[in-house]
TORKOL-4160 file (C-alpha; in steps of 0.2 Angstrom, whole numbers, padded with zeros to 4 digits, m for minus):
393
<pt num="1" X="m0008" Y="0057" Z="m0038"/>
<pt num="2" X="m0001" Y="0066" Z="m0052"/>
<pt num="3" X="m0011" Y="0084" Z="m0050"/>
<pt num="4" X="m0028" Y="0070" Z="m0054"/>
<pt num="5" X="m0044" Y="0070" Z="m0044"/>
<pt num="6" X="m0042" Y="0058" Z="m0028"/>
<pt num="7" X="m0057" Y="0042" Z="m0032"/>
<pt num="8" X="m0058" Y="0028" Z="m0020"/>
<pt num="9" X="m0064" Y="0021" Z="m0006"/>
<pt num="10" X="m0077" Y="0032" Z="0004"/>
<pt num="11" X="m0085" Y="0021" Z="0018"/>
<pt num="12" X="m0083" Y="0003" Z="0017"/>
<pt num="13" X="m0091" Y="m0013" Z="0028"/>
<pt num="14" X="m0093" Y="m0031" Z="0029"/>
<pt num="15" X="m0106" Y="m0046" Z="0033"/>
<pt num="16" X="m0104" Y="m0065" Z="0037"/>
<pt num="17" X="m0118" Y="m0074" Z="0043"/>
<pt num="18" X="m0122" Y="m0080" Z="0062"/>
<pt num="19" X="m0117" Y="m0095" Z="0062"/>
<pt num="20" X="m0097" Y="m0104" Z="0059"/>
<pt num="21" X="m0089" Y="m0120" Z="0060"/>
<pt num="22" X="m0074" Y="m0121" Z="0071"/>
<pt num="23" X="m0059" Y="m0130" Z="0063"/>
<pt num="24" X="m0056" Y="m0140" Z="0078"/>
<pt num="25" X="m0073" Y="m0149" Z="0075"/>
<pt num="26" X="m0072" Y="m0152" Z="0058"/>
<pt num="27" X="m0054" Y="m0160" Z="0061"/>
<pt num="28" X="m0062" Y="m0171" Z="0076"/>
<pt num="29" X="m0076" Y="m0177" Z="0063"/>
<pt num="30" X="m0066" Y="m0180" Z="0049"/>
<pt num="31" X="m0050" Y="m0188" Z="0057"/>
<pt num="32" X="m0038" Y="m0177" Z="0054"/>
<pt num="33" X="m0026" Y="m0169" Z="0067"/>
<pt num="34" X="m0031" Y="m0151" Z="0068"/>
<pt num="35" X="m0015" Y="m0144" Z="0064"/>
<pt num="36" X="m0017" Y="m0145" Z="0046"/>
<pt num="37" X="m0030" Y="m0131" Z="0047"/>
<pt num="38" X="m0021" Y="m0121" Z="0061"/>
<pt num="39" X="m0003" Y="m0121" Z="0055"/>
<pt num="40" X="m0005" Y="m0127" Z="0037"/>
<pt num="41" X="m0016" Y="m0117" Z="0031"/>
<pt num="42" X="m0017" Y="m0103" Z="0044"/>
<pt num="43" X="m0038" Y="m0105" Z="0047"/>
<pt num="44" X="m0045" Y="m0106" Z="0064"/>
<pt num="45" X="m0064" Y="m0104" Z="0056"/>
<pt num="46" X="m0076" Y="m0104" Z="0043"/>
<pt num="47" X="m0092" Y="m0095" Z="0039"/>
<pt num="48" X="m0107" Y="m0105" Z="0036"/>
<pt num="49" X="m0122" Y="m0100" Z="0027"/>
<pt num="50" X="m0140" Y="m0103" Z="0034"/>
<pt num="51" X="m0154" Y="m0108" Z="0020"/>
<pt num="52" X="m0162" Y="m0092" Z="0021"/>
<pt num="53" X="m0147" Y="m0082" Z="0017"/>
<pt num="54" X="m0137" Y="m0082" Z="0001"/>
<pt num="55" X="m0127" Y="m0069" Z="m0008"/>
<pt num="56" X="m0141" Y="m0056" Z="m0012"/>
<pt num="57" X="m0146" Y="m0055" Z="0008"/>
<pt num="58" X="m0128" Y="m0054" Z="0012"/>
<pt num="59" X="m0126" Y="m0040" Z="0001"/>
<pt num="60" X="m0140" Y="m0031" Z="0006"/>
<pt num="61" X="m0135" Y="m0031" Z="0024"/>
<pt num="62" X="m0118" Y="m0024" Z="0019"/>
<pt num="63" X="m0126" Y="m0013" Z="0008"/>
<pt num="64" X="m0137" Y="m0007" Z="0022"/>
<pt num="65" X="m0124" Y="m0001" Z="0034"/>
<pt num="66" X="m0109" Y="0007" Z="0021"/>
<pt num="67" X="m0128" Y="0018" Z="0015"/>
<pt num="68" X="m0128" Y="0024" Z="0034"/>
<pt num="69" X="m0114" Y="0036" Z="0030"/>
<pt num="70" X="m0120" Y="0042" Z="0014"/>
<pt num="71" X="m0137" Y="0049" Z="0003"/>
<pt num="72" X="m0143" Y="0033" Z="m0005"/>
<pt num="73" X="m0151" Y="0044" Z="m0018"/>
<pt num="74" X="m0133" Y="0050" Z="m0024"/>
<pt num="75" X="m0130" Y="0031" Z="m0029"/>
<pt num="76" X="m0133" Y="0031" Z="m0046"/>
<pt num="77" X="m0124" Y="0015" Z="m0052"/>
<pt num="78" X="m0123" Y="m0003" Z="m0042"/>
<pt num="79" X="m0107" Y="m0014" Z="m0045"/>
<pt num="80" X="m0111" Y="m0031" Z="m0041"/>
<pt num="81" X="m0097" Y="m0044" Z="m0040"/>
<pt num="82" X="m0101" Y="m0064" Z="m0036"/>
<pt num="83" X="m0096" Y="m0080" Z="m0042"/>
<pt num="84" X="m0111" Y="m0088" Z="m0034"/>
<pt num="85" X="m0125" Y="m0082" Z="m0044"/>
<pt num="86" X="m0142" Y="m0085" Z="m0043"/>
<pt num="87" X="m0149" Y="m0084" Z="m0060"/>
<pt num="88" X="m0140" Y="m0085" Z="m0076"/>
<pt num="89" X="m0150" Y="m0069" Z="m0083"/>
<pt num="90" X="m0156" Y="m0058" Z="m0069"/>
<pt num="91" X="m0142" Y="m0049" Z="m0060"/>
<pt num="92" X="m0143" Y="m0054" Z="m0041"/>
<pt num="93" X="m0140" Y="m0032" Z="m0037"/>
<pt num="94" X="m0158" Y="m0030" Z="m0045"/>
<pt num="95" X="m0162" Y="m0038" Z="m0028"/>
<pt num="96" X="m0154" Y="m0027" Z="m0017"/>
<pt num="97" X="m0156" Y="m0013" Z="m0026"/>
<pt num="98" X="m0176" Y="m0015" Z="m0020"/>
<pt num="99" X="m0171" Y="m0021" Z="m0003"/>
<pt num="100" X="m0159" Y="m0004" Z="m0002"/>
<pt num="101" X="m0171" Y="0006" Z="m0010"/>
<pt num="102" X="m0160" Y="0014" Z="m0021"/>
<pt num="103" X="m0168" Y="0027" Z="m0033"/>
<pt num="104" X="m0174" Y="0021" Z="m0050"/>
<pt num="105" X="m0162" Y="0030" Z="m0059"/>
<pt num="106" X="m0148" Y="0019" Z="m0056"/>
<pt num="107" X="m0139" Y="0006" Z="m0067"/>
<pt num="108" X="m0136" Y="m0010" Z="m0061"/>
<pt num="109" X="m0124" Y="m0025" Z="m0067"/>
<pt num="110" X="m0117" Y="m0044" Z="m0061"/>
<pt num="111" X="m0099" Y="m0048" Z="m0064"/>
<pt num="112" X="m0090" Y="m0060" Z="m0064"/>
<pt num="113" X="m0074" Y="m0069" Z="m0065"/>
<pt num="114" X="m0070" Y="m0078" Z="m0050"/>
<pt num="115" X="m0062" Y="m0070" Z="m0035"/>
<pt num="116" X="m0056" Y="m0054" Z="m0048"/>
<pt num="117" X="m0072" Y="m0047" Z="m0052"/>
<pt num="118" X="m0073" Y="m0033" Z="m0035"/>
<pt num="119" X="m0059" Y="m0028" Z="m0042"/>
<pt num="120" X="m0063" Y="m0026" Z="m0060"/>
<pt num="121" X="m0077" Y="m0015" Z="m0054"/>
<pt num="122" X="m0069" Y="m0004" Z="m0043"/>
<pt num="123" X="m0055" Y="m0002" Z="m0059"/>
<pt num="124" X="m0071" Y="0000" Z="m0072"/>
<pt num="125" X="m0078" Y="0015" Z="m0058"/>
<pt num="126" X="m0063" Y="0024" Z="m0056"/>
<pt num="127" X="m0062" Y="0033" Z="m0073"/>
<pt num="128" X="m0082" Y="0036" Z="m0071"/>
<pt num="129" X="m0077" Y="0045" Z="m0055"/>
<pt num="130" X="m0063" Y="0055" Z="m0061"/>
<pt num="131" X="m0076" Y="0062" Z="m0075"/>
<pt num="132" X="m0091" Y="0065" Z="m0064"/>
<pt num="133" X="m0090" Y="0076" Z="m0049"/>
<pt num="134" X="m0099" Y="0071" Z="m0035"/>
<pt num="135" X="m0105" Y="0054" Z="m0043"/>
<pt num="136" X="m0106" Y="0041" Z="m0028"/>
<pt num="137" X="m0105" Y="0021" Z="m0033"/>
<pt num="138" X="m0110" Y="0007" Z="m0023"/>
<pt num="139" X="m0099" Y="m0009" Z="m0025"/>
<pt num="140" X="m0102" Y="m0025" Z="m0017"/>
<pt num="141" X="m0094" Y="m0042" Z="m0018"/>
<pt num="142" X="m0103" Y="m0056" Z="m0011"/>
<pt num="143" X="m0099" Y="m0075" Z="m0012"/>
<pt num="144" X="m0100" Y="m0092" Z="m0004"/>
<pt num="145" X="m0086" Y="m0103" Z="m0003"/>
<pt num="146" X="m0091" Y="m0122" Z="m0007"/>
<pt num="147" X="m0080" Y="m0134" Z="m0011"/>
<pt num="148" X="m0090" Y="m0152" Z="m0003"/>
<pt num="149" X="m0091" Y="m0164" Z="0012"/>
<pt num="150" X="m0076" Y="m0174" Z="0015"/>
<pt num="151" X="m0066" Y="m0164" Z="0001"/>
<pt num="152" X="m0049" Y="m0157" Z="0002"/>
<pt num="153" X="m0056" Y="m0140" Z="m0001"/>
<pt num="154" X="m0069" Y="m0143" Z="0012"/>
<pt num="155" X="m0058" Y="m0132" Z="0026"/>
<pt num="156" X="m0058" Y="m0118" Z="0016"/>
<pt num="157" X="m0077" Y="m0113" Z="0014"/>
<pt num="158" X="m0085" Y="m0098" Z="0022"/>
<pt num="159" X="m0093" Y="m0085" Z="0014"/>
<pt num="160" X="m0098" Y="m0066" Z="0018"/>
<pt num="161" X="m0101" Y="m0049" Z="0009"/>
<pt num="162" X="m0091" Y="m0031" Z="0006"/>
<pt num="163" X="m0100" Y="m0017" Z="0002"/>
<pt num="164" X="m0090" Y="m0002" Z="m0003"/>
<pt num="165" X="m0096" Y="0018" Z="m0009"/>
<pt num="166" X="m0083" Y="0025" Z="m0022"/>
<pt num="167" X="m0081" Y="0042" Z="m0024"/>
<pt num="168" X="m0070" Y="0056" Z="m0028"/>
<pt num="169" X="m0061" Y="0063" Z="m0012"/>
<pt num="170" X="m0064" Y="0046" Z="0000"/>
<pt num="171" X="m0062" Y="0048" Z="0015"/>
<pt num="172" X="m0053" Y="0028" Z="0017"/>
<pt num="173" X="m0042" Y="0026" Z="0002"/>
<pt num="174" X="m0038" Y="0036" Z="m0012"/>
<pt num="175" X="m0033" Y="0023" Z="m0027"/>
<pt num="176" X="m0017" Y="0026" Z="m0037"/>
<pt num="177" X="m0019" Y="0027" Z="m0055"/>
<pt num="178" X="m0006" Y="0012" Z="m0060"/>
<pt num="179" X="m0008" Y="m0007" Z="m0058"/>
<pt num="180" X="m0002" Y="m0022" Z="m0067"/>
<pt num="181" X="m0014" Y="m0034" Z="m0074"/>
<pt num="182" X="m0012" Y="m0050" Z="m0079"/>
<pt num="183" X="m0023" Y="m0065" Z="m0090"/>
<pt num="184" X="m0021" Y="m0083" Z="m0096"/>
<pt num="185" X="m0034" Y="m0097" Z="m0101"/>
<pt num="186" X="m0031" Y="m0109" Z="m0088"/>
<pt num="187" X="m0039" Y="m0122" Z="m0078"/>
<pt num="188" X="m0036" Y="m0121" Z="m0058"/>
<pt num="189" X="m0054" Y="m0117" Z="m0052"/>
<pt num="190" X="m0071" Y="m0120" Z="m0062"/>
<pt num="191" X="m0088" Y="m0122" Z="m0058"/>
<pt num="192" X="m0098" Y="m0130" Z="m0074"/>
<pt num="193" X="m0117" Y="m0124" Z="m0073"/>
<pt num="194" X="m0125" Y="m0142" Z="m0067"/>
<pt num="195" X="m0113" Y="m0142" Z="m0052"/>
<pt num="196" X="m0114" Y="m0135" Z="m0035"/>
<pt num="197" X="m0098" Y="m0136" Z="m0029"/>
<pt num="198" X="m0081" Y="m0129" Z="m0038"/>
<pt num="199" X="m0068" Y="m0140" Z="m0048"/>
<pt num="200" X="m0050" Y="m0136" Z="m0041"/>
<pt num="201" X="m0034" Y="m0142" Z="m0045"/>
<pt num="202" X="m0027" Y="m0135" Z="m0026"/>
<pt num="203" X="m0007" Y="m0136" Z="m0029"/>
<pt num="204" X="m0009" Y="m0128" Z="m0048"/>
<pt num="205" X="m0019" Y="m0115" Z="m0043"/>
<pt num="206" X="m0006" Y="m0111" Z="m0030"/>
<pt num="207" X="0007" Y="m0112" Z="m0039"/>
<pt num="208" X="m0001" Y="m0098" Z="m0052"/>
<pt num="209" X="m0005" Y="m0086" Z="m0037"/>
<pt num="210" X="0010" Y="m0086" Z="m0034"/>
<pt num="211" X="0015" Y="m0084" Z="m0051"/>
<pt num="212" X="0003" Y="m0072" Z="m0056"/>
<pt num="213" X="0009" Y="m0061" Z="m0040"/>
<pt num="214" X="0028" Y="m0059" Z="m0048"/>
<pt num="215" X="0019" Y="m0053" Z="m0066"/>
<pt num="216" X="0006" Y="m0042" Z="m0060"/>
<pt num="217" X="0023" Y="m0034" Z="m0050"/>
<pt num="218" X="0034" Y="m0032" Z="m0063"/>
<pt num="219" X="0021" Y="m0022" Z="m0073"/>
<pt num="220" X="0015" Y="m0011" Z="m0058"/>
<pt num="221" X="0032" Y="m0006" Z="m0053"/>
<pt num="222" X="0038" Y="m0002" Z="m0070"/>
<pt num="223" X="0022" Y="0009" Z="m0073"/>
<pt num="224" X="0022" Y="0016" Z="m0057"/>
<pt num="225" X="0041" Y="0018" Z="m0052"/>
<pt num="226" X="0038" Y="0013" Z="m0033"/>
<pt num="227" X="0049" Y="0001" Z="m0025"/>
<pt num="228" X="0040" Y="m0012" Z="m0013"/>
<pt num="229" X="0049" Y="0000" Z="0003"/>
<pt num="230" X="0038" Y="0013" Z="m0002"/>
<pt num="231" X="0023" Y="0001" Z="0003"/>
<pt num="232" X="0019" Y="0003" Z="0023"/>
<pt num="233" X="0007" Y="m0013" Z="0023"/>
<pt num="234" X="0000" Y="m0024" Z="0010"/>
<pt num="235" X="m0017" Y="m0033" Z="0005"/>
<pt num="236" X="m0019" Y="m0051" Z="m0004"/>
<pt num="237" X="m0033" Y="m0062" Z="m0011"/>
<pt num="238" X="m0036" Y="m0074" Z="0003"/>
<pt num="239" X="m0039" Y="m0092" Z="m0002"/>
<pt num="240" X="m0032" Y="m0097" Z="0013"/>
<pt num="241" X="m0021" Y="m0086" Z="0025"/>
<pt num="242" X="m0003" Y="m0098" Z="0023"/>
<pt num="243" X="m0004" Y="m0094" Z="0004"/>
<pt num="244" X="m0003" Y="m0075" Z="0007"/>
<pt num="245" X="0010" Y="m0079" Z="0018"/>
<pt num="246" X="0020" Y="m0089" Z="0002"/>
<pt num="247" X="0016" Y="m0074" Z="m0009"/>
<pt num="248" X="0022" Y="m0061" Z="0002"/>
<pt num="249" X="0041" Y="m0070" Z="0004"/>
<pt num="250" X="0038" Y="m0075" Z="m0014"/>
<pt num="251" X="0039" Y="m0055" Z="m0016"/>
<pt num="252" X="0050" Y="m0051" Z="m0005"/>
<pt num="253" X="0062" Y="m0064" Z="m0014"/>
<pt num="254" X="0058" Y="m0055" Z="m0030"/>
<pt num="255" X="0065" Y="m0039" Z="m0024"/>
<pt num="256" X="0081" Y="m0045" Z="m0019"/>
<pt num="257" X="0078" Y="m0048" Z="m0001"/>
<pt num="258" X="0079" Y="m0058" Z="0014"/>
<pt num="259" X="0067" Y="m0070" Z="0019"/>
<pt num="260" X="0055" Y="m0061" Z="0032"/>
<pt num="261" X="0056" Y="m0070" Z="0051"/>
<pt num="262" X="0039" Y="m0075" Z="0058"/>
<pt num="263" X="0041" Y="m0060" Z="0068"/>
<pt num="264" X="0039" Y="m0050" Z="0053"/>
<pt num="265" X="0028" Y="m0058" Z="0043"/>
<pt num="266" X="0015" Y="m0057" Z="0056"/>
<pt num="267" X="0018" Y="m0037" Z="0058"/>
<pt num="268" X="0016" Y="m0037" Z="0038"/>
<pt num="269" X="0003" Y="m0047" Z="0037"/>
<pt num="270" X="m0006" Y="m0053" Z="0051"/>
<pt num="271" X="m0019" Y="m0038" Z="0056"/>
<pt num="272" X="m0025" Y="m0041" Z="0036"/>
<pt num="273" X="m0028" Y="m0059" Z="0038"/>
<pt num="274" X="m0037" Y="m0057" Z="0058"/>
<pt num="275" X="m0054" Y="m0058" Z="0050"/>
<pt num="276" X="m0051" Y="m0068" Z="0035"/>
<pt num="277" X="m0044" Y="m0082" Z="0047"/>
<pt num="278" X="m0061" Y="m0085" Z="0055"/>
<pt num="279" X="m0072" Y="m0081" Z="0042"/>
<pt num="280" X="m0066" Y="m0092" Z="0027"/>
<pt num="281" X="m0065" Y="m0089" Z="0010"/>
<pt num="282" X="m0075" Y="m0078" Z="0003"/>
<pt num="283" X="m0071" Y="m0076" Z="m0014"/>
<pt num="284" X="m0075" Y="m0058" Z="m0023"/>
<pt num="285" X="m0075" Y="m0051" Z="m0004"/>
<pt num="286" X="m0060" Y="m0057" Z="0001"/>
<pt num="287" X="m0047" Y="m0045" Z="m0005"/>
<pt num="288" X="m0058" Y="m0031" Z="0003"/>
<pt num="289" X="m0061" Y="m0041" Z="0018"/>
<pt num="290" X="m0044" Y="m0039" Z="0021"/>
<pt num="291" X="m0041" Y="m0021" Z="0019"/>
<pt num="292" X="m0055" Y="m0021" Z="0032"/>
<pt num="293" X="m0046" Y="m0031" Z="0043"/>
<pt num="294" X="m0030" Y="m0021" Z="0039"/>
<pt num="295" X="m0038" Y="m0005" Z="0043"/>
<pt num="296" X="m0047" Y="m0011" Z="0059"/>
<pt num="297" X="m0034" Y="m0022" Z="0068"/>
<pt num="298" X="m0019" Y="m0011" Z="0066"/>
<pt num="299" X="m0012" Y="m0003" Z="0081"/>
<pt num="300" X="m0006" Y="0014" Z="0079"/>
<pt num="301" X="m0013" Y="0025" Z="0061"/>
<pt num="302" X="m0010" Y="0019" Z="0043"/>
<pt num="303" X="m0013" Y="0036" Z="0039"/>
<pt num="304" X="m0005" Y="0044" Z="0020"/>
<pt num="305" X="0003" Y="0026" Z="0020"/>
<pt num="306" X="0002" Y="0018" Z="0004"/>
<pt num="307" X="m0006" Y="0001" Z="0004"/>
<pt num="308" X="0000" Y="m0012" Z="m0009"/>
<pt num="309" X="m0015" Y="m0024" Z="m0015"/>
<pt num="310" X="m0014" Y="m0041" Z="m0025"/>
<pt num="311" X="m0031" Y="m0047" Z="m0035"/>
<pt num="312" X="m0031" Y="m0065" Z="m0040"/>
<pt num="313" X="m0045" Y="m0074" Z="m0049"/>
<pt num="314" X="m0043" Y="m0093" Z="m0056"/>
<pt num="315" X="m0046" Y="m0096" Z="m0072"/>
<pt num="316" X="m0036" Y="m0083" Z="m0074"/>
<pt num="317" X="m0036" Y="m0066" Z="m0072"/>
<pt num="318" X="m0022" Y="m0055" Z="m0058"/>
<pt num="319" X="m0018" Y="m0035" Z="m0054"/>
<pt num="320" X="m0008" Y="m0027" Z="m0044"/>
<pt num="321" X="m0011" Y="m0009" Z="m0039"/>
<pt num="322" X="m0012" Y="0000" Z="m0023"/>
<pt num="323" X="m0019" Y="0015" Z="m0013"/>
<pt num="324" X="m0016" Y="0029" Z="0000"/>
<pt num="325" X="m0023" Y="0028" Z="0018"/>
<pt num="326" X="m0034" Y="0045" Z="0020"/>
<pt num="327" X="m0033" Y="0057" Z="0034"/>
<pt num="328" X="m0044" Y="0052" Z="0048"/>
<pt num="329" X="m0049" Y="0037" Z="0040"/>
<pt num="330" X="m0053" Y="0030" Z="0057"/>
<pt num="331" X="m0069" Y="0039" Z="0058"/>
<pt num="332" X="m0078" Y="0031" Z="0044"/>
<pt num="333" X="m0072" Y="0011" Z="0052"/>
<pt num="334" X="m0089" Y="0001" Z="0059"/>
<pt num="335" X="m0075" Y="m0009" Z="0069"/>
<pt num="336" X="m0087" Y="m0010" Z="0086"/>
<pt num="337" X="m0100" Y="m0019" Z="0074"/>
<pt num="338" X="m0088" Y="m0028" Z="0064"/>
<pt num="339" X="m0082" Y="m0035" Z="0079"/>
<pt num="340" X="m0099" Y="m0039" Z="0088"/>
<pt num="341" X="m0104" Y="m0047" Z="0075"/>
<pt num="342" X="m0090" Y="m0059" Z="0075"/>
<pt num="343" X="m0089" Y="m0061" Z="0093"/>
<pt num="344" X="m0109" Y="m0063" Z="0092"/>
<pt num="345" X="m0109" Y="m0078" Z="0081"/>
<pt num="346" X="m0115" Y="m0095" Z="0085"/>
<pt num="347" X="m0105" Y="m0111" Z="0083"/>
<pt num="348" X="m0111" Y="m0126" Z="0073"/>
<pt num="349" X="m0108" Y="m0144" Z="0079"/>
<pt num="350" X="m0103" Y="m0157" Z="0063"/>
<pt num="351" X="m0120" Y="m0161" Z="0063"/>
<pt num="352" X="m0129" Y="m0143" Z="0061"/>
<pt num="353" X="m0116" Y="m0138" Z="0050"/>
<pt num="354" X="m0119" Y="m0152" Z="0038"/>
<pt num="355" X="m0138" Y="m0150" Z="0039"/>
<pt num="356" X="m0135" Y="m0131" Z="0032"/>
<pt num="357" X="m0125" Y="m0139" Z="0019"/>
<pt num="358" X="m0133" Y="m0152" Z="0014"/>
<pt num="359" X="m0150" Y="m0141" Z="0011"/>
<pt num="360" X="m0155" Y="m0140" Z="m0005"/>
<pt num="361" X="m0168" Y="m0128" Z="m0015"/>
<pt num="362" X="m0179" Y="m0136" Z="m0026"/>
<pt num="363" X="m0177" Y="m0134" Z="m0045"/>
<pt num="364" X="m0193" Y="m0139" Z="m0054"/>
<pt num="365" X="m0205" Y="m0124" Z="m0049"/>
<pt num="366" X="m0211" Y="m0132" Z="m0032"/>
<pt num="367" X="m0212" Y="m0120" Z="m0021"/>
<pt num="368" X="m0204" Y="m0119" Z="m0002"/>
<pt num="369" X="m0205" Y="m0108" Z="0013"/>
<pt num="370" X="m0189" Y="m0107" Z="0023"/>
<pt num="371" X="m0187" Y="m0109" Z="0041"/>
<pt num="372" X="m0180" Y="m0092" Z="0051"/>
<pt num="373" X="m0161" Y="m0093" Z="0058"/>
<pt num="374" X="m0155" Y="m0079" Z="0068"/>
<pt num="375" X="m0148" Y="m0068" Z="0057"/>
<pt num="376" X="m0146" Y="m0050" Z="0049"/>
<pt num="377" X="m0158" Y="m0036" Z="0042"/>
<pt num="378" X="m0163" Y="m0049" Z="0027"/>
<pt num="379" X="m0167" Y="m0066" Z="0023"/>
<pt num="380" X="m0174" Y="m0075" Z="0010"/>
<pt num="381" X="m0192" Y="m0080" Z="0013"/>
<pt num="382" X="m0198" Y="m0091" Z="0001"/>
<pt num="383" X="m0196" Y="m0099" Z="m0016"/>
<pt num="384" X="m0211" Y="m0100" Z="m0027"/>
<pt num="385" X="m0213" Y="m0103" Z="m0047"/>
<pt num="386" X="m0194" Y="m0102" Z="m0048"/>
<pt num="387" X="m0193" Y="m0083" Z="m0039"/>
<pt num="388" X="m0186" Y="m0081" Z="m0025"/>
<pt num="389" X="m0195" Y="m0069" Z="m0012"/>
<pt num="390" X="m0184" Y="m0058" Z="0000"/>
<pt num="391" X="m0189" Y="m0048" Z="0016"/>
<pt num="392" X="m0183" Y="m0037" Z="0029"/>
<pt num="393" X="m0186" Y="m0043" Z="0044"/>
């Protein structure tokens, strides 16, 4: 690290709602032969969000757990990244940071730029932590994936929430100083304010990803002199698991070398993308999702080895950088409750699943109490003279 303070990743956990949509139903109802989710896109499942959850209850149960392993009163600044907003003023952490009950004295902001924005907050953090010894910051990314019924996008919803506490001398993953970044003003992903659903233009949006990785490389590797051997595992964005699978022999064809067998593109990549494949998309989230899924699915320890990770937002905004795996960093994993919860979920028939979707909140003022689903620590209660009312339950 260059004789510089270790900042990164202290304690870390996920959410995702109760209840999911198996890909072998929605292919039966939609007529379409099932291996075009299984083998074309790499998904099995897809998260799917109850009416009375939404990213701020999602983020708050996140929230709750990582603040198990640390003093909530050492949290003096909230990072919150969405691209599913609530309010076009309000910050959706104001709402968790009451349901948390984090100490008044504490700063709290919304980001945004698609699926990048967890990523610019941890890289915004890490020079705070550097400067401020024992400073803890909570970062949480939470997201819901919506694309329509009877879309082409429809097979990749999903949704769920990451909650991270940054420090100096993290006991998960100590983030390396040097990462290539990349922007340009494009149009692959958009979600004008009247809409509900996102705009995307699939096969161009793909083809910057992949794209975007190569740039974001060239930097990162000149800046930091690291050749891709001396990266034991690596992390991407997840849109859908078949395109980190593109971008991963897009690098490797970069560097100069073979094309990776089946064989070892699953022991590259395939403990990253367990969760992600029957979660879904889930936006901000979903690069941290996978490191979660890195950490809790690999056999053997990742211990001291370096981790490389590849940020992608549409619109468009890319970084590469990466991170070392701390000592003992298996101690601070909720992997038995990460994977209950999983194991614990419900499945939706077409029907059910379309009802959630198709729920709407009013938008005049009229107010709405909403009916309880199984689910997590929070939910939202009500709507009434446009505020939404949270509880814990």
């Amino acid at each position: 690290m260059r004789n510089m303070v270790k900042v990164g990743i202290d304690v870390m956990g996920f959410y995702t709602p109760h209840y999911y949509l198996d890909l072998k139903v929605l292919a039966k109802a939609r007529g379409i032969d099932v291996n075009k989710f299984h083998t074309g896109l790499g998904q099995k499942k897809m998260a799917v969000i109850p009416p009375d959850e939404d990213v701020v209850t999602m983020a708050a149960d996140a929230g709750f757990r990582v603040l198990q392993h640390v003093d909530p009163e050492e949290i003096d600044l909230l990072l919150f990244a969405t691209e599913s907003a609530i309010d076009q003023s309000k910050a959706a952490g104001i709402f968790v940071h009451r349901l948390l009950k984090l100490p008044a004295r504490c700063r709290v902001v919304e980001l945004k730029q698609a699926c990048y924005s967890a990523t610019a907050g941890l890289q915004m953090a890490l020079p705070m932590l550097r400067q401020n010894q024992g400073k803890k910051i909570l970062l949480i990314a939470s997201d819901v994936a919506r694309y329509g019924l009877n879309t082409t996008g429809e097979s990749s919803q999903g949704g769920g929430a990451v909650a991270m506490v940054l420090s100096q001398n993290p006991r998960i993953l100590a983030i390396e100083p040097e990462s290539g970044f990349y922007t340009e003003d494009v149009m692959d992903f958009w979600r004008p304010n009247y809409r509900e659903e996102a705009i995307v233009d699939g096969k161009y949006s793909c083809e910057l990803y992949l794209r975007c990785v190569q740039k974001t490389w060239e930097q990162y590797t000149a800046l930091s002199g690291r050749t891709l051997s001396q990266h034991a595992r690596f992390c991407y964005h997840v849109p859908v698991p078949r395109l980190v699978e593109k971008a991963h022999q897009c690098l490797i064809k970069f560097n100069g070398l073979p094309k990776l067998s089946a064989e070892e593109l699953e022991n590259q990549l395939g403990s990253s993308l367990q969760y992600g494949r029957i979660i879904g998309n889930c936006y901000a989230a979903a690069l941290y999702l996978s490191l979660i899924s890195l950490l809790e699915n690999t056999a053997g320890s990742l211990s001291q080895q370096r981790i490389g990770f590849y940020s992608y937002g549409s619109g468009c905004v890319a970084e590469f950088f990466s991170g070392v795996v701390q000592e003992n960093y298996q101690t601070m994993l909720e992997t038995k409750y990460h994977q209950a919860m999983l194991e614990n979920r419900e499945p939706l028939s077409e029907k059910e699943y379309e009802a959630f979707y198709n729920f709407s909140y009013p938008v005049d003022g009229s107010a709405v109490v909403l009916s309880k689903h199984h689910k997590g620590r929070y939910r939202l209660a009500a709507i009434e003279e446009h505020k939404r009312i949270y509880e814990m339950i």
